[in-house]
C-alpha positions in Angstrom: 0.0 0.0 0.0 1.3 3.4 -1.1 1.5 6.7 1.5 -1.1 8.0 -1.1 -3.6 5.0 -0.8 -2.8 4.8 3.2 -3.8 8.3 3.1 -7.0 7.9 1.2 -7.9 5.0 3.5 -7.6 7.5 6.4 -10.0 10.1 5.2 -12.3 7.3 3.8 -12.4 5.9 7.6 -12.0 9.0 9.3 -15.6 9.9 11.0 -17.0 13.3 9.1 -16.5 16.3 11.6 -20.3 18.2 11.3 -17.9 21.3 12.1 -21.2 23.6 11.7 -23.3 22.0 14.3 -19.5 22.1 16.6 -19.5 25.9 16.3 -23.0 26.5 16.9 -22.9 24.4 20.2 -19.8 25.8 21.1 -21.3 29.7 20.7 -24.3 28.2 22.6 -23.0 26.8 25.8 -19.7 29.5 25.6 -22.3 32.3 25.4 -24.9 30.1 28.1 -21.5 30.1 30.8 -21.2 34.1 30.1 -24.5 34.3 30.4 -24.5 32.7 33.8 -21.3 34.9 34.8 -23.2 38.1 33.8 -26.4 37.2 35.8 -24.2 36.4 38.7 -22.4 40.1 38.6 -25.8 41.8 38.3 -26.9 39.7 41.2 -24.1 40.5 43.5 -24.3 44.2 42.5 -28.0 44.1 43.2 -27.1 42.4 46.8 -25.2 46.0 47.4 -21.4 44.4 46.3 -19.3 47.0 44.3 -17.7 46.1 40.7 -15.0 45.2 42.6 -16.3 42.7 44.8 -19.2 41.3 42.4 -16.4 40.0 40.3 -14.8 38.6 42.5 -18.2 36.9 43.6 -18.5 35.9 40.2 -15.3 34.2 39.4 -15.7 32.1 42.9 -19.0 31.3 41.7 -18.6 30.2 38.8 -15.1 28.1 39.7 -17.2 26.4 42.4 -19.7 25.3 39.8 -17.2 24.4 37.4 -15.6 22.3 40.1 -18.5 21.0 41.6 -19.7 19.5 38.0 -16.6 18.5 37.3 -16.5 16.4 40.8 -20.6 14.9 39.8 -18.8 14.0 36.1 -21.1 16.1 34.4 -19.2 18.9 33.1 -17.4 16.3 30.8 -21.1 15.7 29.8 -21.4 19.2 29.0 -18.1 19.2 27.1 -18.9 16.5 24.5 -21.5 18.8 23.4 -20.2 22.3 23.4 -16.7 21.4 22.7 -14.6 24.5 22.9 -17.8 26.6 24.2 -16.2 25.1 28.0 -13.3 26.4 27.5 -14.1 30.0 28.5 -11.1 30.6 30.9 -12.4 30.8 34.2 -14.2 27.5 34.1 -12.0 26.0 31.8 -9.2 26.1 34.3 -10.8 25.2 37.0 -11.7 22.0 35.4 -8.7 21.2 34.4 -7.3 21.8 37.9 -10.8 19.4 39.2 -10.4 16.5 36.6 -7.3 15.2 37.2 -8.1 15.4 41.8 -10.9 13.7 40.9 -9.5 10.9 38.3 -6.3 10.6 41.1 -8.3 10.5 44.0 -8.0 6.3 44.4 -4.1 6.8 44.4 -4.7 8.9 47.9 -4.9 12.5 48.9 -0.9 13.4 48.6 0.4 11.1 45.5 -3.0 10.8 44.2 -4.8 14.3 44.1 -2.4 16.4 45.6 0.8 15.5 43.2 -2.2 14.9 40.0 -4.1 18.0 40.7 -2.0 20.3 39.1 -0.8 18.0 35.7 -2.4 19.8 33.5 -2.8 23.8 34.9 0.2 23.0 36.5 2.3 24.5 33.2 0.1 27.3 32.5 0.1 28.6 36.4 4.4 28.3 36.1 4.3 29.9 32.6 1.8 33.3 33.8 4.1 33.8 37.0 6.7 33.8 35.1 5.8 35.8 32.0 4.6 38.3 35.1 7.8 38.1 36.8 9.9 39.2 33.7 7.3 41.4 32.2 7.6 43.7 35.9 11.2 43.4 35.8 11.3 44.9 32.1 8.9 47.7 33.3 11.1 48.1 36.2 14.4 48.5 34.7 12.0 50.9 32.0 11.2 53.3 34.8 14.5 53.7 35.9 16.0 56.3 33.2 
């Protein structure tokens, strides 16, 4: 068999990708998690918090639900169906800082969820403290002459 026939084999077996219907759902339940962040901030305003503390009401909020579903298994439910729409960064993170405490969790609470917990937001959390750490030391030495 030929790289070129191996290759037509591939795509012939390859399941089709409805890539319409995967954007749509992804808008849907991205703009649905927005939705539910926005109706949170107005909530906590309304309760008397200011911007500053609504937000930060919010982003508990909705890192507790995000973790929360991710402990019951459903927000990998969710995530077959929206796809990328989960990803919106606050919940996104936090599931990917639940999933692997939760999939660890029979290897104990130190090796298991405490050494797993961080595998995968792990690199992004070193990556941001350090891109911070330089970028203030570049504005630093700028503010010096």
């Amino acid at each position: 068999m030929t790289e070129k026939e191996y290759g037509k084999l591939i795509k012939d077996m390859s399941p089709k990708s409805p890539i319409g219907k995967d954007c749509l759902m992804a808008f849907l339940i991205g703009g649905l998690i927005c939705t539910i962040g926005q109706l949170c901030m107005n909530g906590y305003t309304a309760l008397g918090l200011d911007k500053t503390g609504a937000s930060t009401a919010t982003c508990i909020t909705l890192i507790s639900l995000s973790a929360l579903l991710t402990g019951l298994s459903l927000y990998d439910n969710i995530a077959k169906h929206a796809g990328a729409g989960t990803l919106v960064p606050i919940t996104g993170f936090a599931n990917s800082i639940a999933a692997p405490a939760v999939e660890f969790k029979t290897e104990g609470m130190i090796l298991g969820v405490g050494a797993k917990m961080f595998t995968i937001a792990g690199p992004v959390i070193v990556y941001g403290v350090s891109a911070s750490v330089i970028y203030g030391l570049i504005y630093w030495i700028t503010t010096l002459f």
